[in-house]
N, C-alpha and C positions, 0 to 999 in steps of 0.2 A: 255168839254164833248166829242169835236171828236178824242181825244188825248185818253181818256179811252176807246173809241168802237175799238180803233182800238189798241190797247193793247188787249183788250176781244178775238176781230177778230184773231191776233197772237197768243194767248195763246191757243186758239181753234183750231187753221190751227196747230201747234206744239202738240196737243193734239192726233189731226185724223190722225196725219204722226207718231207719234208713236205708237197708236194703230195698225195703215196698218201695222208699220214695225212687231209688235209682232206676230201679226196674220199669217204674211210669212213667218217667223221662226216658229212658232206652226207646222204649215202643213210640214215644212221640217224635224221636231221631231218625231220620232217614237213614238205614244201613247203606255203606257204599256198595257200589256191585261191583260184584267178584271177580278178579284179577283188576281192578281199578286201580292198587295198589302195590307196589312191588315193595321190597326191605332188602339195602342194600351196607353187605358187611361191613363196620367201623373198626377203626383202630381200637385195642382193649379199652381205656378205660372209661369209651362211649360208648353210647347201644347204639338199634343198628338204624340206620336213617332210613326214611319213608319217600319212594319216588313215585311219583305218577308213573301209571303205565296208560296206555289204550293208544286210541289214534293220536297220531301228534306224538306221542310219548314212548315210542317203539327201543327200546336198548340197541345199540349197533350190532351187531352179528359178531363183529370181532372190535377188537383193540390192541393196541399197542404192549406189552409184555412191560410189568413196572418197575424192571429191572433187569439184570443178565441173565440170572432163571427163576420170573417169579411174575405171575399172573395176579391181578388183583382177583380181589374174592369172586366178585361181581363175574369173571369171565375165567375159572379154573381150568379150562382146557387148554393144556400148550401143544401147537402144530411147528413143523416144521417143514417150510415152503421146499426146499432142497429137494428132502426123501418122498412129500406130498403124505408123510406120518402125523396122526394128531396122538396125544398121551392123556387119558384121563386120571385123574387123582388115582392111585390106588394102583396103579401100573405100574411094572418091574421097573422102566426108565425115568418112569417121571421127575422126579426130584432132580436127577441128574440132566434133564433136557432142559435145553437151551431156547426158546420159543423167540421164535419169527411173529409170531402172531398169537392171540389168548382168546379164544372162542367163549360163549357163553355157554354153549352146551354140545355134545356131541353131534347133534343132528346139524346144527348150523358147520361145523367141519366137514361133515359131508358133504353135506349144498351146495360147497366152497370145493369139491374135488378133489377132499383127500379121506384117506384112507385108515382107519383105526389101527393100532400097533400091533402086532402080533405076541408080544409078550406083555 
């Protein structure tokens, strides 16, 4: 029994001396600064990849649809040039629209002149 506590005790003292040491190395790390980096959705059995954002590094407003009706992660919004309709995830037609175009966010569909879906 005092031969485990004090195994426990070691492995716990070896625990907090390496956390102290991580922690003194962090502070001596420049943090990047905020939004410097964006994370862009991977296929399952990768995580999610790291892109530069800032000046020079802007994402396009829209992009091409990665299929007959399927927006990649990066740009979830499907618009439709025709009706001048955009569909955000979670909307009655969504699954079922067919996208002209894959916007990154709502706001960028607007700026582009069209119109949110009414259902």
């Amino acid at each position: 029994m005092r031969r485990a506590r004090k195994r426990l005790l070691g492995a716990g003292a070896a625990a907090g001396a390496a956390y102290a040491l991580w922690r003194a190395w962090r502070s001596r790390v420049p943090a990047p600064a905020r939004g410097s980096t964006t994370w862009e959705a991977a296929p399952f059995p990768f995580p999610p990849v790291p892109r530069p954002a800032g000046p020079g590094h802007e994402r396009p407003a829209w992009v091409e649809p990665d299929g007959p009706a399927s927006c990649p992660a990066s740009h979830p919004v499907k618009a439709k040039l025709s009706s001048g309709i955009f569909h955000v995830p979670g909307d009655a037609n969504y699954e079922r629209t067919r996208p002209d175009r894959c916007y990154a966010d709502a706001r960028a569909a607007e700026a582009d002149g069209l119109r949110p879906a009414k259902r």
